[in-house]
Structures are given as structure tokens and as C-alpha cells.
C-alpha positions as CSV (number, residue, x, y, z in Angstrom):
1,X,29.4,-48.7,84.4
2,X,32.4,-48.7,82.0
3,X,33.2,-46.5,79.6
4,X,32.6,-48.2,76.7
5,X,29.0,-48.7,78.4
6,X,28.4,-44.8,79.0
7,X,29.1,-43.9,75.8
8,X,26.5,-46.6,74.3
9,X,23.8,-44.9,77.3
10,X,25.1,-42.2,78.2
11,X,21.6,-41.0,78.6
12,X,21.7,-43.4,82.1
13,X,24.5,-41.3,83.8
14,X,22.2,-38.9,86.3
15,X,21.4,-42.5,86.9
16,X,24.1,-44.0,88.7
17,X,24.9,-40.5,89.7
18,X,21.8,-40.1,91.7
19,X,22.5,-43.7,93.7
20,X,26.0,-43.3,94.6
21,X,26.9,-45.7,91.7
22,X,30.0,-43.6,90.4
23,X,33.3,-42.5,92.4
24,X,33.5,-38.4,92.5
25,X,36.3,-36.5,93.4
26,X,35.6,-32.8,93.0
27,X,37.9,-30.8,91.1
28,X,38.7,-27.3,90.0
29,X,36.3,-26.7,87.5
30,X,36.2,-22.2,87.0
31,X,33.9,-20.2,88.4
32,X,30.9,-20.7,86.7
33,X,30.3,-24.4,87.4
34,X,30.9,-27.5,90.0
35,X,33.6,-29.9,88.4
36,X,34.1,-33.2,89.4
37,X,36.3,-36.5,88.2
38,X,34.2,-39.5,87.8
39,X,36.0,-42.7,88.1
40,X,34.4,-45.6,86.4
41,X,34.1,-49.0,87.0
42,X,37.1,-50.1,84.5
43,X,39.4,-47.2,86.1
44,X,38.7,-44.9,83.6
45,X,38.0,-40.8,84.0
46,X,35.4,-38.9,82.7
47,X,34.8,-34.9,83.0
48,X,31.9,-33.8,84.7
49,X,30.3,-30.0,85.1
50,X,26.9,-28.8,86.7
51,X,25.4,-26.1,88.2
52,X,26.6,-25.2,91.5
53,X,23.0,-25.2,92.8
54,X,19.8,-24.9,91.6
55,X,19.1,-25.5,87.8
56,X,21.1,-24.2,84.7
57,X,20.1,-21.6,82.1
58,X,17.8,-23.9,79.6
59,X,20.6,-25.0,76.8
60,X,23.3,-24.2,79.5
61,X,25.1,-27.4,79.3
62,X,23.8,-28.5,75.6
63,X,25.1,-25.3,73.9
64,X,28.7,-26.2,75.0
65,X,28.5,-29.5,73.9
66,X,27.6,-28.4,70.8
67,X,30.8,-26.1,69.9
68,X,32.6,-28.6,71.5
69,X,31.5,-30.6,68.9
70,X,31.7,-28.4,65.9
71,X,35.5,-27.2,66.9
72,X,36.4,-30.6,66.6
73,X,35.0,-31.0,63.6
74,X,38.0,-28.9,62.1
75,X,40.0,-31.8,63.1
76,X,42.8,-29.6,63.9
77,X,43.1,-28.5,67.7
78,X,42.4,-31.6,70.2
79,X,39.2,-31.0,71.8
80,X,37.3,-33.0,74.7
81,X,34.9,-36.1,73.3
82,X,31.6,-35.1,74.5
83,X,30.3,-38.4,76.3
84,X,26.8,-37.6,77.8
85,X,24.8,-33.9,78.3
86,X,21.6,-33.6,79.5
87,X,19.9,-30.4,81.0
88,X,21.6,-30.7,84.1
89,X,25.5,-32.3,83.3
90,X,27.9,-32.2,80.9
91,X,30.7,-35.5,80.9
92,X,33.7,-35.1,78.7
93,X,36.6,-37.0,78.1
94,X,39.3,-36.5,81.0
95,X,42.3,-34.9,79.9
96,X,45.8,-35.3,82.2
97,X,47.1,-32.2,82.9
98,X,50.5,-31.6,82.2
99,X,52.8,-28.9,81.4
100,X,53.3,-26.2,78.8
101,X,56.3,-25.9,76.7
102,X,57.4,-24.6,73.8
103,X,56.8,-27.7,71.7
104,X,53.4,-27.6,72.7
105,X,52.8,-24.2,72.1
106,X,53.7,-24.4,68.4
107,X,51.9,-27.1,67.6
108,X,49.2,-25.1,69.2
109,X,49.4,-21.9,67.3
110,X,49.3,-24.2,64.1
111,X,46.3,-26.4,65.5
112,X,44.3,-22.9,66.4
113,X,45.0,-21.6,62.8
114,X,43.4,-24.7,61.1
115,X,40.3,-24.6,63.8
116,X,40.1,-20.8,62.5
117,X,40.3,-21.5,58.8
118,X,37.6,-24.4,58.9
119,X,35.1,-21.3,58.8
120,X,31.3,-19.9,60.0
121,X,28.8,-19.9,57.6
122,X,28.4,-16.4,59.4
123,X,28.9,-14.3,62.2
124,X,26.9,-15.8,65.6
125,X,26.0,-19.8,65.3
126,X,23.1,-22.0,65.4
127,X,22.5,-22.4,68.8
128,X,22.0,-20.6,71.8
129,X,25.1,-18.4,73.4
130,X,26.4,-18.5,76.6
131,X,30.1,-16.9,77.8
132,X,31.3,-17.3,81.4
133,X,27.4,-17.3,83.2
134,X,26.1,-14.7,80.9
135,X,23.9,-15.0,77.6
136,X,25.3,-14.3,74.7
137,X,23.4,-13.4,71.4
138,X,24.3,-16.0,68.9
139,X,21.5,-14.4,66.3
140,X,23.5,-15.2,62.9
141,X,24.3,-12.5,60.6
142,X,26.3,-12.3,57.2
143,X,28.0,-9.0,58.6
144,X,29.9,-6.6,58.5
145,X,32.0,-7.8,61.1
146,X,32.4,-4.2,62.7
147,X,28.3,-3.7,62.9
148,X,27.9,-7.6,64.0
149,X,30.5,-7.1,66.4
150,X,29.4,-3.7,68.1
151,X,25.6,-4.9,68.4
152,X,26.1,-8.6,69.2
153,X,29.6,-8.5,71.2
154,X,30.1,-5.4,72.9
155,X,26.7,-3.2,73.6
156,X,25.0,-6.4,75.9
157,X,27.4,-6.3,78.0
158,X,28.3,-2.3,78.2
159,X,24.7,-2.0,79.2
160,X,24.8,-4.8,81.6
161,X,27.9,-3.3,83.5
162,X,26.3,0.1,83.2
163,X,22.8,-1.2,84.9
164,X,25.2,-3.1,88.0
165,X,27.4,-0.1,88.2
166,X,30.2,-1.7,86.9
167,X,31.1,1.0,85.3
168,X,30.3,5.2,85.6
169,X,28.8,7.2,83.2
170,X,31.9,8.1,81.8
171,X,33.2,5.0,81.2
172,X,30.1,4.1,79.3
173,X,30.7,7.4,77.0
174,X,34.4,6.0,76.6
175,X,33.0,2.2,75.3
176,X,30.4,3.8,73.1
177,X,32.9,6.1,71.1
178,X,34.8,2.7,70.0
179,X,31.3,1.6,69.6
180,X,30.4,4.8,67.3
181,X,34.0,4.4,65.2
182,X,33.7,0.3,65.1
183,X,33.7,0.6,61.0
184,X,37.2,2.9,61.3
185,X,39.5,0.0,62.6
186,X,40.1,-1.8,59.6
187,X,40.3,-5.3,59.4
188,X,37.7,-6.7,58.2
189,X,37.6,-11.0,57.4
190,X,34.9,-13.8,56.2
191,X,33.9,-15.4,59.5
192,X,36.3,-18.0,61.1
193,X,35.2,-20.6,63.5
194,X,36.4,-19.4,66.8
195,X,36.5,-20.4,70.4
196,X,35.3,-17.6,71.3
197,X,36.2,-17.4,75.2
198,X,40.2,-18.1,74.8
199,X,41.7,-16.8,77.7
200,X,44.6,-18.8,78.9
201,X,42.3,-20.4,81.8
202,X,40.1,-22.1,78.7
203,X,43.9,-23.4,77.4
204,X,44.0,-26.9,79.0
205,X,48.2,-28.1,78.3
206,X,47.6,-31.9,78.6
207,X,50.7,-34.4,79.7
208,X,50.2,-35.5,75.9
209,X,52.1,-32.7,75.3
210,X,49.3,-30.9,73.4
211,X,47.0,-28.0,74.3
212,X,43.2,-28.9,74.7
213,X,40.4,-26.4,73.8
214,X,38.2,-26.2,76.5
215,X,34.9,-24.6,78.2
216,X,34.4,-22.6,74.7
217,X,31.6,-20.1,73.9
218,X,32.0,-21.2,70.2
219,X,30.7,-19.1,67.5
220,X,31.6,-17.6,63.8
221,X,33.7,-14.6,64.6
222,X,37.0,-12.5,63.9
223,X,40.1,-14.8,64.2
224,X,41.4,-11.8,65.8
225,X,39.9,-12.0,69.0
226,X,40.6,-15.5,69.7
227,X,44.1,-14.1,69.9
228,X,43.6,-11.5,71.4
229,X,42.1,-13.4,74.1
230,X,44.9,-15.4,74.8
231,X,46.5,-12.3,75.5
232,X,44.6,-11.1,78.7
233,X,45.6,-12.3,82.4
234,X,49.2,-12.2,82.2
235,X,48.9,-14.2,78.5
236,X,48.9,-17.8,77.7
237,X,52.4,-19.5,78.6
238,X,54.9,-19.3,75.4
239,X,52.1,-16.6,73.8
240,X,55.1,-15.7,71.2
241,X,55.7,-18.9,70.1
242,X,51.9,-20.0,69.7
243,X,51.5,-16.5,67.7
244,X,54.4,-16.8,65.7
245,X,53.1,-20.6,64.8
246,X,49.7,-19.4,63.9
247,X,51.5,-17.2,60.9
248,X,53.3,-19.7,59.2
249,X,50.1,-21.2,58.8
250,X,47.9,-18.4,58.2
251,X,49.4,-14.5,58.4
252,X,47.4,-12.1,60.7
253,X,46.1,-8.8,58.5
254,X,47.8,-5.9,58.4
255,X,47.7,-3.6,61.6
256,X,46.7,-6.6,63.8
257,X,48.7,-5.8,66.9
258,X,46.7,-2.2,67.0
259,X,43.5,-4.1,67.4
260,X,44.1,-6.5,70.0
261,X,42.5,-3.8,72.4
262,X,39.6,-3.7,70.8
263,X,39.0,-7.6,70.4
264,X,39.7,-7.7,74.5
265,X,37.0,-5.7,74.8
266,X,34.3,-7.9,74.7
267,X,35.6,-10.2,76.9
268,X,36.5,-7.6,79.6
269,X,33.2,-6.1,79.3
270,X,32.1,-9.6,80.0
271,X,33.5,-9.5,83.2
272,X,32.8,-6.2,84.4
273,X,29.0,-7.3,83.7
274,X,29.4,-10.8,85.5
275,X,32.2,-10.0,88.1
276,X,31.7,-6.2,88.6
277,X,33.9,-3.5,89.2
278,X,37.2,-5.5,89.9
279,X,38.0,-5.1,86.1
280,X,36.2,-1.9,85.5
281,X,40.3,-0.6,85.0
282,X,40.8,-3.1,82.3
283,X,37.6,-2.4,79.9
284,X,38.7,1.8,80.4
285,X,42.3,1.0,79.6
286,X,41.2,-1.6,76.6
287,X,38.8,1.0,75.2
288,X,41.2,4.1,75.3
289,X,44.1,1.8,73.6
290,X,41.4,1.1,71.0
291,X,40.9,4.3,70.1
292,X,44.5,5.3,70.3
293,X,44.8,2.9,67.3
């Protein structure tokens, strides 16, 4: 199997999978899913991801390959070619790692701000969510954004932390007073096409000396918390630059550093619902900065 031949079946990749037929070298692939490197008969790479053991959530695998799919269709950021998914396995195009640098990081900023303005028809998307392990309520919705946000985005996963004991009864009380003021913070944008899980681990810097969109939980959302995003665990390499980029091509509102807090929100109730109470500190310091304005 060549590459050229997997791309015209790629339906025949468990295939060769299942009798030894492919080289696999496992690699680091998160902590949701096995990763390994296929090599292919012509010396070519391909991406693989499945479930660690056991069988996926049904549309696991298909729902990523579909915002895959429709952030490249921005034709802005470089995104992974999708080359087979089934039920079970997603293959993407293998991207060389490399380093970051500055160059790379404006380009970035740029790229991310063309992916953004390419639009949602609305807030959520057509297919099924998933962020990290964890459902995620794609149910479309013209907005507000604030409303959208607060039911779809950040009152899941409150409750899920809550019911693991992630997080104490004050904690919850903290989350749902941002919750009760959501309409207060101002802001307010048509629906861009985001990544939607953009921490700096979901940043791949190739050795083409550009930086690859991966493992996204794509969806219609605020631009804001894409950047936001790229803020959290320690920040994406050369953050400044890649932010400062992303205004030439398209100026953050007014008052846009005030709500990075509440963008990280989501994303750190995420964890405190998957991970437990290792970030419970993180979601009670995001949600007190948010209503500090």
C-alpha cells in the first residue's frame, strides 16, 4: 500500500492494519487517544489515532475529520489532509515537527485570522461535538453569543465537575455568577469559524516552518476564545507576535484583554470535568478574573 493507493481506498486501511501489512511506530499522540506513524510501502508517513482500548464514542473519530475538513476550507491556516476515517481510526497526513519561531508565528497569527473570518453560519456546527474525551453540544443556534455560550460551553461542564467533585459547592456558586452576568461582558460578534480547542498542545510548528492546526473541536464560536486558548499552559511560543499578527489582519474588539478569563473558562472547566481536581485552581482563579472585568 502506497499512498497514492490509500487515498484512492482508503476505506481498505483497518485492512492491512489488521494483518500486519503496515509499519507502526507509536508516537505521542495527547491523552485522549493512541497515536502511531504508519510508514507505507513508498516510504511515505501517514498520521494515525484510535482509541486506547475498547471502542470510540459513535462519531468520535468522524466528527474530527469533519472540522478538520471545514477549517481547511478557509484555505488560510495549514491543516492535516484527512486520508481515511472510519469508526475506529482516523489517518492524516504526517506533518515533520520542527521548531517555532518568530517567522512562523506571524504567519500564524495572520493564517488564524483568515480561518476566523471565513465564518459559522451559527453558533455550534452540523455535526456531533466532542473536546478532549468529553461531549460537547454542537446544537446550532443564531445567538446571542453570551446565552449560546453560557448554556452550550460552560454549564455541561460546571455540572460535570460538580457531580465528580471537581469542584465544591462554592466554586460552583463562583462559575454560576459569571454564568448569571454572561450578557454584562460586552463583546458581542457574528460567529467565526474557530478551532475551538487551541491550547498551545493543539499548535503543531512543522519543520516547513508553518504552524499546523491540529486535534480541533471545530465549531462556530467567538474568535475570542480561540485566543484566549492559546493563552493557557504557559501560552503558545512567540504568543505576542502571533497576537500582534492576528490585528493587522483583523483588530480584536474593544476590552478584549478583560475577557480572556472568561473565554478560558470553558476550556478549564473542561478539564476539571475530564481530569478532575488538578485544575480545580485554574477554573476559581479564571472565574474571579472574569468577574473582576
Amino acid at each position: 500500500m502506497d499512498l497514492a493507493y490509500l487515498r484512492a481506498h482508503p476505506q481498505h486501511l483497518s485492512t492491512f492494519l489488521a494483518h500486519q501489512r503496515i509499519r507502526e511506530t507509536p508516537v505521542g499522540g495527547g491523552d485522549v487517544c493512541a497515536a502511531t506513524r504508519l510508514t507505507l510501502d513508498d516510504g511515505t508517513s501517514v498520521f494515525a489515532k484510535s482509541w486506547p482500548s475498547g471502542s470510540p464514542p459513535e462519531h468520535f473519530f468522524r466528527t474530527e475529520a469533519a472540522g478538520l475538513k471545514w477549517l481547511a476550507e478557509a484555505s488560510a491556516a495549514p491543516v492535516p489532509e484527512v486520508i481515511s476515517v472510519t469508526d475506529d481510526l482516523l489517518a492524516l497526513e504526517w506533518i515533520e515537527p520542527g521548531s517555532p519561531s518568530a517567522a512562523a508565528a506571524d504567519r500564524f497569527g495572520r493564517e488564524l485570522a483568515e480561518v476566523h473570518r471565513a465564518g459559522a453560519e451559527g453558533f455550534g456546527a452540523p455535526w456531533p461535538g466532542f473536546i478532549g474525551p468529553l461531549r460537547q453540544d454542537n446544537t446550532a443556534s443564531e445567538g446571542p453569543w453570551g446565552a449560546w455560550f453560557a448554556e452550550r460551553r460552560l454549564l455541561p461542564y460546571l455540572r460535570m465537575s460538580a457531580d465528580r467533585g471537581a469542584l465544591d459547592a462554592g466554586d460552583v456558586e463562583l462559575v454560576e455568577q459569571v454564568l448569571s452576568r454572561i450578557d454584562t461582558f460586552g463583546g458581542a460578534e457574528a460567529p467565526a469559524r474557530l478551532h475551538g480547542d487551541l491550547w498551545p498542545g493543539n499548535v503543531l510548528w512543522g519543520a516547513d516552518g508553518r504552524a499546523w492546526l491540529i486535534d480541533p473541536a471545530a465549531h462556530g464560536g467567538h474568535r475570542e476564545t480561540d485566543l484566549a486558548q492559546l493563552a493557557l499552559f504557559g501560552g503558545a511560543p512567540h504568543l505576542d507576535r502571533i497576537v500582534a499578527a492576528y490585528q493587522e489582519v483583523w483588530p480584536l474588539s474593544d476590552g478584549w484583554q478583560g475577557r480572556v478569563p472568561l473565554h478560558q473558562l470553558q476550556l478549564l472547566l473542561v478539564h476539571t470535568a475530564a481530569f478532575g481536581t488538578g485544575y480545580r485552581g485554574s477554573v476559581v482563579a479564571a472565574a474571579s478574573a472574569a468577574l473582576r472585568g
